[in-house]
C-alpha positions as CSV (number, residue, x, y, z in Angstrom):
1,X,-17.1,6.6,-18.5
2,X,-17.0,9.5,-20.8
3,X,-13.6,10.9,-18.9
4,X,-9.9,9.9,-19.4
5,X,-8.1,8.5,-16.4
6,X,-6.5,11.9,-15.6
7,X,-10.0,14.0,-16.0
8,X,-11.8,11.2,-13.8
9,X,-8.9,11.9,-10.8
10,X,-9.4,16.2,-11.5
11,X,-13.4,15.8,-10.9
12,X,-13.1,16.0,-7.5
13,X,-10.8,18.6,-7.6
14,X,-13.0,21.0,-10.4
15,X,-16.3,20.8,-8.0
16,X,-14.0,22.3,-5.0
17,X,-12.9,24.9,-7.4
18,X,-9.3,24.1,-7.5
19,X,-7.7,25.7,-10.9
20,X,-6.8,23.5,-13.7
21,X,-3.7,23.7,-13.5
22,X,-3.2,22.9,-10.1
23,X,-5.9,19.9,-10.2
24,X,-3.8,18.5,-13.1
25,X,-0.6,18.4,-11.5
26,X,-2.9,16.8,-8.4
27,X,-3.9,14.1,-10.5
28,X,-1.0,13.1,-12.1
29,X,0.7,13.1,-9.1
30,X,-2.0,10.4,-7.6
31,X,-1.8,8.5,-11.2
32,X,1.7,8.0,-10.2
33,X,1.2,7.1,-6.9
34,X,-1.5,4.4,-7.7
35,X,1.0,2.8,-10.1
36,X,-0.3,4.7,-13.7
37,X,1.0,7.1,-14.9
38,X,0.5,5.9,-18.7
39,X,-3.0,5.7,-18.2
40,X,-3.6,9.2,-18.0
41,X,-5.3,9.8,-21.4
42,X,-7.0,6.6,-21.1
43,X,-10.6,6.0,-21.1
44,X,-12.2,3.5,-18.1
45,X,-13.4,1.3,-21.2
46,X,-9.8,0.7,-22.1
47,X,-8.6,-0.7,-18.4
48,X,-8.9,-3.6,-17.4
49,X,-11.0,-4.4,-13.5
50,X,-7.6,-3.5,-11.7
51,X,-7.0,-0.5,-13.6
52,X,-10.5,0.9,-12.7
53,X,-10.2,0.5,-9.1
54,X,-6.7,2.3,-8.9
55,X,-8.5,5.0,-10.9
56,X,-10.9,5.2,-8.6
57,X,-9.0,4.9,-5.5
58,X,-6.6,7.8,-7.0
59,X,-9.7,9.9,-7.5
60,X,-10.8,9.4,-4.1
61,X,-7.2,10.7,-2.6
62,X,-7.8,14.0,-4.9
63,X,-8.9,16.0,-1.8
64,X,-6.8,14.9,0.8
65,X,-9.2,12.9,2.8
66,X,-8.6,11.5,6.4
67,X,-10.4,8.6,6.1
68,X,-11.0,6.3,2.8
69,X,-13.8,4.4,2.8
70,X,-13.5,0.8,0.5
71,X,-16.7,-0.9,0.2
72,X,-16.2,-4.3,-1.3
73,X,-13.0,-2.9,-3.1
74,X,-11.9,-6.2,-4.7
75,X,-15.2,-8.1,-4.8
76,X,-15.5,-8.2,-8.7
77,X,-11.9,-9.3,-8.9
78,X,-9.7,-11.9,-9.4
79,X,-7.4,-13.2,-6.7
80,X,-3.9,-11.8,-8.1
81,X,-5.6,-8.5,-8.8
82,X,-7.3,-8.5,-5.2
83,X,-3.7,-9.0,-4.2
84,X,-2.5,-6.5,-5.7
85,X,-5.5,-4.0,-5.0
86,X,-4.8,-4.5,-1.0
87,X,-1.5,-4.0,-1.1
88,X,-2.0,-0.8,-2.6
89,X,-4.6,0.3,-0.1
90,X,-2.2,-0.9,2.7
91,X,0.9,1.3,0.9
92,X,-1.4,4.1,0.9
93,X,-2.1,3.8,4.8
94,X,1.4,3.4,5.8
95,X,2.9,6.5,3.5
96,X,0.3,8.9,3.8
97,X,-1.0,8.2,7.3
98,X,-4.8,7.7,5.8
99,X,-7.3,5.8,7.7
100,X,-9.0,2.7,5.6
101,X,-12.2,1.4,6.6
102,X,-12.7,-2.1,4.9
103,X,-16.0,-3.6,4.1
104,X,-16.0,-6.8,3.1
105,X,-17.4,-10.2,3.6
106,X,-14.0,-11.7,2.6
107,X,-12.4,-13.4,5.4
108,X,-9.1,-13.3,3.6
109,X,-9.3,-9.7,3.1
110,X,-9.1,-9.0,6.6
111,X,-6.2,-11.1,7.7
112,X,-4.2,-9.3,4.4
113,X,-4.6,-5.8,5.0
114,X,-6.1,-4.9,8.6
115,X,-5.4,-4.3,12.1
116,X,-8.7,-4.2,13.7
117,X,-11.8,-5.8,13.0
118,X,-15.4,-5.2,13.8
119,X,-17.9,-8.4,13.2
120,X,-21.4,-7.6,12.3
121,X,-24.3,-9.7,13.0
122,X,-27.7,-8.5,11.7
123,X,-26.4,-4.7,12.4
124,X,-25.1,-5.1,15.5
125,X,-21.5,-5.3,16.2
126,X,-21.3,-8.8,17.5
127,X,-17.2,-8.7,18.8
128,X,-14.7,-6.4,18.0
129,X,-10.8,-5.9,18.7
130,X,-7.2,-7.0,17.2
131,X,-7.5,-9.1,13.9
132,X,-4.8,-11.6,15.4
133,X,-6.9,-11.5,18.5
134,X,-10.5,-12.5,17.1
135,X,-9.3,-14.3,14.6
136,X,-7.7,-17.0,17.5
137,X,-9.7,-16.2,19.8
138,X,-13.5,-15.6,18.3
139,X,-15.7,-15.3,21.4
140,X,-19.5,-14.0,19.5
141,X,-21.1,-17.1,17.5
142,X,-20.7,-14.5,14.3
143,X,-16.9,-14.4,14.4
144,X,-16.6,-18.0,14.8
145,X,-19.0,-18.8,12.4
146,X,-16.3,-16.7,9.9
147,X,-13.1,-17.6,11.2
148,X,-14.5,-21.7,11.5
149,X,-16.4,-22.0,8.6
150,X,-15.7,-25.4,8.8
151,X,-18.7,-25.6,11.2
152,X,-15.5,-25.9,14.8
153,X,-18.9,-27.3,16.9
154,X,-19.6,-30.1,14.4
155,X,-15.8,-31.5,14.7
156,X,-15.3,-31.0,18.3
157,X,-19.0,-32.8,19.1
158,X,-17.7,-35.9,17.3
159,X,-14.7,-36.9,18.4
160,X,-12.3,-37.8,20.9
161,X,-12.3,-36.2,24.5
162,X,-8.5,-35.3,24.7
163,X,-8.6,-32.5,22.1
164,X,-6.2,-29.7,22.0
165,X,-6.6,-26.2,19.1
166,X,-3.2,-25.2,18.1
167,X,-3.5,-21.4,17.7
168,X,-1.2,-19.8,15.0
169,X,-0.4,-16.2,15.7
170,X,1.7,-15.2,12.8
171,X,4.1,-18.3,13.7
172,X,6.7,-18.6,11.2
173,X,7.4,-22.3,12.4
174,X,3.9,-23.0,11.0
175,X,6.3,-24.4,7.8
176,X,7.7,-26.8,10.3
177,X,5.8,-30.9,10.8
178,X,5.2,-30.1,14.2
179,X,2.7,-33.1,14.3
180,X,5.9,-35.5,13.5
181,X,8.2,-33.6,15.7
182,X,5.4,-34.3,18.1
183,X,5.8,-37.9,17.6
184,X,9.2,-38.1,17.3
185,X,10.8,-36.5,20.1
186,X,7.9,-37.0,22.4
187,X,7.3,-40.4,21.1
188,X,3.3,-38.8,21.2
189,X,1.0,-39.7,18.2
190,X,-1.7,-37.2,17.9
191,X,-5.1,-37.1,15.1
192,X,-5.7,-34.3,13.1
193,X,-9.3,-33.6,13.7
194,X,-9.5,-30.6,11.8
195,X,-7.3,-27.3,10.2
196,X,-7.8,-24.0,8.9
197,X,-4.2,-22.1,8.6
198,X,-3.4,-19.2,6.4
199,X,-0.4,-17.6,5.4
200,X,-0.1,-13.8,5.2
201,X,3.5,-12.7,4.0
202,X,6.2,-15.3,5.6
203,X,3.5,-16.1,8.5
204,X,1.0,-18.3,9.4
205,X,-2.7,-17.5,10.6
206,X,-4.7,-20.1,11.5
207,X,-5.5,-22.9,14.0
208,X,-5.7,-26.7,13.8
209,X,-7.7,-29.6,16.0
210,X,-5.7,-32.3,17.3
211,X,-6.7,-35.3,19.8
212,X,-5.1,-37.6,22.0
213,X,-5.0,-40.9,22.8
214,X,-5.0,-39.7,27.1
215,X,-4.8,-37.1,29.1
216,X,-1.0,-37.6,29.9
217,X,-0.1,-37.3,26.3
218,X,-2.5,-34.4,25.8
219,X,-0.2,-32.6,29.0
220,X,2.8,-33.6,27.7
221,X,2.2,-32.0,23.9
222,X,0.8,-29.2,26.0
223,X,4.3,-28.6,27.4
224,X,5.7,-29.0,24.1
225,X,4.3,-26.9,21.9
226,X,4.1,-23.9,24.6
227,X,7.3,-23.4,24.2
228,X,7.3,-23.1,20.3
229,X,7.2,-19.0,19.6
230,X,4.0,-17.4,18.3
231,X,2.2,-20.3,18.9
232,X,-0.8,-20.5,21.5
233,X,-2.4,-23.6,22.9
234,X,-5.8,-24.4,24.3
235,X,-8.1,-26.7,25.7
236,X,-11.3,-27.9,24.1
């Protein structure tokens, strides 16, 4: 707390014994790439949650790392500034080919910004694999307890026998009625037992619970929403 933006990005860089100079140029070079380069001569008092964490993350580039490690990065923040945090974190992945380990226990987090997932249940790695993948597909009680915090058992127990989950895999239809396009070209009425669908840039995440009056209108919206791209169907 008792550094300026640019001395709290050099720190790293001093204990390695780089020179001044060169750990100066380092840091405002990483200011600039976390999006403040006015800030240099700024104390952390002075910044605002945001502004802290892109200090901090700037600091933690300082010695070239392979691997960055965010623990809770946008826990104590709010949603816009989250936003904006993971974006950053994913821009610094793609440009400088650095591999980010996430920890959070923010569902939303993971569908933003990663690729692969690893579920932990009481220290153990309970499922592990794609994000799209468990996050349609949970198989470990863990995942689905996160990805159906709805409580998915509960629903399903309840009601009607002819169910269907609609599986969103980054389906850009998802903006589409497909419930009433359902009923109105197939002349099939279906009930919405339950939904949980994100978006994530221009896509959709997500799945929904639907049931049927039979099992010949449960085949025949089968058939129809196969055939509707990047979205997956499955019996329940």
């Amino acid at each position: 707390m008792q550094r300026s933006c640019l001395k709290n990005v050099m720190f790293p860089l001093e204990l390695e014994g780089v020179k001044k100079t060169d750990a100066k140029k380092r840091a405002l070079e990483l200011l600039e790439t976390v999006g403040l380069p006015d800030k240099a001569n700024a104390y952390p008092a002075q910044l605002s949650g945001g502004q802290q964490q892109r200090v901090a993350i700037a600091r933690a580039l300082a010695t070239d790392p392979k691997v960055l490690l965010c623990d809770e990065a946008t826990s104590a923040l709010d949603p816009k500034t989250s936003h904006a945090i993971l974006s950053l974190i994913r821009e610094i992945n793609e440009k400088l080919g650095i591999t980010v380990i996430i920890i959070t226990h923010q569902m939303s987090v993971i569908e933003e910004v990663c690729n692969n997932v690893a579920i932990l249940d009481h220290g153990k790695v309970a499922e592990q694999g794609r994000v799209v993948d468990i996050f349609t597909h949970p198989k470990s009680q863990a995942a689905k307890r996160l990805v159906f915090p709805e409580g998915e058992q509960e629903i399903l127990v309840e009601n009607a026998a002819y169910r269907l989950r609609v599986i969103f895999v980054g389906a850009k239809a998802a903006g589409t009625p497909l419930i009433a396009q359902l009923a109105k070209e197939k002349g099939i009425e279906a009930n919405i037992l339950g939904a949980s669908t994100k978006a994530v840039g221009d896509k959709a995440y997500g799945n929904m619970l639907l049931s049927f009056a039979d099992e010949d209108s449960k085949n025949q919206a089968i058939a129809f929403l196969k055939d509707i791209e990047d979205i997956s169907v499955e019996e329940v």
